[in-house]
N, C-alpha and C positions, 0 to 999 in steps of 0.2 A: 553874346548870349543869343542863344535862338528866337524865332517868333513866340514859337512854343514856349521859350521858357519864361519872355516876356511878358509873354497874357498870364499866362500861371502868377509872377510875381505881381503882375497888375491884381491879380484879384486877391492875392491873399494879403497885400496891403489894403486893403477893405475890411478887412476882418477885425474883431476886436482886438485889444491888442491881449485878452490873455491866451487866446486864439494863437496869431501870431507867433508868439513866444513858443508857444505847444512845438508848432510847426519848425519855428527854429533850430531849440532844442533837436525835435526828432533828427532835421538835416545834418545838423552838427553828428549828431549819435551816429547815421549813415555813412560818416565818415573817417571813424574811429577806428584805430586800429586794436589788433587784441587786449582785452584789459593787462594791465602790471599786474598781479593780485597784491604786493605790496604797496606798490602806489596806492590803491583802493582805499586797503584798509589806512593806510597814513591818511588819505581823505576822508573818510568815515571818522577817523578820531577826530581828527580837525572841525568837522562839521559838529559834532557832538559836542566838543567845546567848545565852540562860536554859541552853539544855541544853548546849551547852562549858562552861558553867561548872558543871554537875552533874557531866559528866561529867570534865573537871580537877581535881574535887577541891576548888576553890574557893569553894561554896557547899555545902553540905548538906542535903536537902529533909525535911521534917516531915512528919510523917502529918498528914493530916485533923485527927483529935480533937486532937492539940497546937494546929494552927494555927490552930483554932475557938476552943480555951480559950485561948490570947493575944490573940486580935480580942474576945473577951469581959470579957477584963479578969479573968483567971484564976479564970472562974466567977463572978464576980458581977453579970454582968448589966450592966455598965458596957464604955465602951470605954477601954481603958487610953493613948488619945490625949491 
């Protein structure tokens, strides 16, 4: 990584983090190649069903740090797969 792109990262790790994520996001997005238009739309349904089911009541969504400590193997550094 360069100087430049060092200080850049120095400072946008300062930032809050919904900040941060913006920025992510955007980076990711600049690296995207042309959309599928079916991939898309398969994701737009996806997402539409994920969230009926947030919002019915039928699912219930985790914060972060729980969902992190269960893909970790509740803190030990393992995957509980």
């Amino acid at each position: 990584m360069t100087d430049e792109a060092t200080k850049l990262l120095q400072e946008a790790l300062r930032l809050p983090a919904e900040a941060r994520a913006a920025i992510a996001g955007r980076l990711m997005e600049s690296r995207d190649e042309p959309v599928d238009a079916d991939a898309e739309a398969a994701w737009a349904g996806e997402i539409a069903r994920r969230l009926e089911e947030v919002d019915s009541g039928k699912v219930t969504p985790l914060p972060w740090a729980e969902a992190r400590r269960r893909i970790l193997g509740e803190g030990n550094g393992r995957s509980s797969r």
